[in-house]
C-alpha positions as CSV (number, residue, x, y, z in Angstrom):
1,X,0.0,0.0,0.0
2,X,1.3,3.3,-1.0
3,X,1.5,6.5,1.4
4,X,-1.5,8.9,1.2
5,X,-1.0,12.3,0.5
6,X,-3.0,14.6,3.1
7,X,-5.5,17.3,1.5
8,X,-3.2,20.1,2.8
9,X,-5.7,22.8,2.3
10,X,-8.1,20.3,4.6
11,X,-5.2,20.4,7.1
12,X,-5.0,23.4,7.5
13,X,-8.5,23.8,8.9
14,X,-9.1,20.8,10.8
15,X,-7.4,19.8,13.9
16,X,-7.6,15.9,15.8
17,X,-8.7,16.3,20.1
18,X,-6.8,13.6,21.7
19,X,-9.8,11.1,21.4
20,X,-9.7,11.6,17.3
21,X,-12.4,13.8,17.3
22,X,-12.1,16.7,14.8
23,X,-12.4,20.2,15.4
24,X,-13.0,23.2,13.0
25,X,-13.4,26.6,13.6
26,X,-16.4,28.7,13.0
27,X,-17.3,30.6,9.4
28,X,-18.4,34.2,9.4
29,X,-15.6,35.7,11.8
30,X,-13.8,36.6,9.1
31,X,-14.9,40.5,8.1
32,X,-18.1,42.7,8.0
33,X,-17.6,42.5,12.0
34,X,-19.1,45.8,12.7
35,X,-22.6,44.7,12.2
36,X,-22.2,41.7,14.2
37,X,-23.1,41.9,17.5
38,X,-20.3,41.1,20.7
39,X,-22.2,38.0,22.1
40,X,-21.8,36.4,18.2
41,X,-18.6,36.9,17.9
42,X,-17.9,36.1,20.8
43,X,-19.8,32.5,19.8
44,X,-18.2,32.5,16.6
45,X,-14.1,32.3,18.6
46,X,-15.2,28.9,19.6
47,X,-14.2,25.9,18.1
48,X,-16.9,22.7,17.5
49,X,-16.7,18.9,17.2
50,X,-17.5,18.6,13.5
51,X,-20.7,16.7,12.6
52,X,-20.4,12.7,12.3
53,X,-22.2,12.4,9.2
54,X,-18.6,14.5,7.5
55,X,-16.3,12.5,9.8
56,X,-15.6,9.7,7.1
57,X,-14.3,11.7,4.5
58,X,-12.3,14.2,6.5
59,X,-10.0,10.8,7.4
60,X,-9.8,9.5,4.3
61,X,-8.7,13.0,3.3
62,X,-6.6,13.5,6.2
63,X,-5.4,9.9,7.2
64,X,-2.4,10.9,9.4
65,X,-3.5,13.9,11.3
């Protein structure tokens, strides 16, 4: 079996917890901040399990992180 190449722009946004979870960051935190209020942004810093029904593909896409 050959080695897999990881999708580095993938890697770049997701990160493994130390159970193999993945974690991504929030979209929308990015500009046009003025019109969005403190207690979103705020929400929007935090980072979040990603959903299990995209879990499969992100490690076959990322197999060693």
């Amino acid at each position: 079996m050959p080695k897999l190449k990881t999708h580095r722009g993938a890697a770049k946004r997701f990160k493994t917890t130390g159970t193999g979870k993945f974690v991504r960051s929030k979209a929308y935190k990015s500009h046009i901040l003025t019109k969005k209020n403190r207690k979103r942004k705020r929400r929007l810093r935090k980072k979040v399990v990603v959903d299990s029904t995209h879990v499969r593909s992100l490690e076959r896409i990322l197999p060693y992180l």
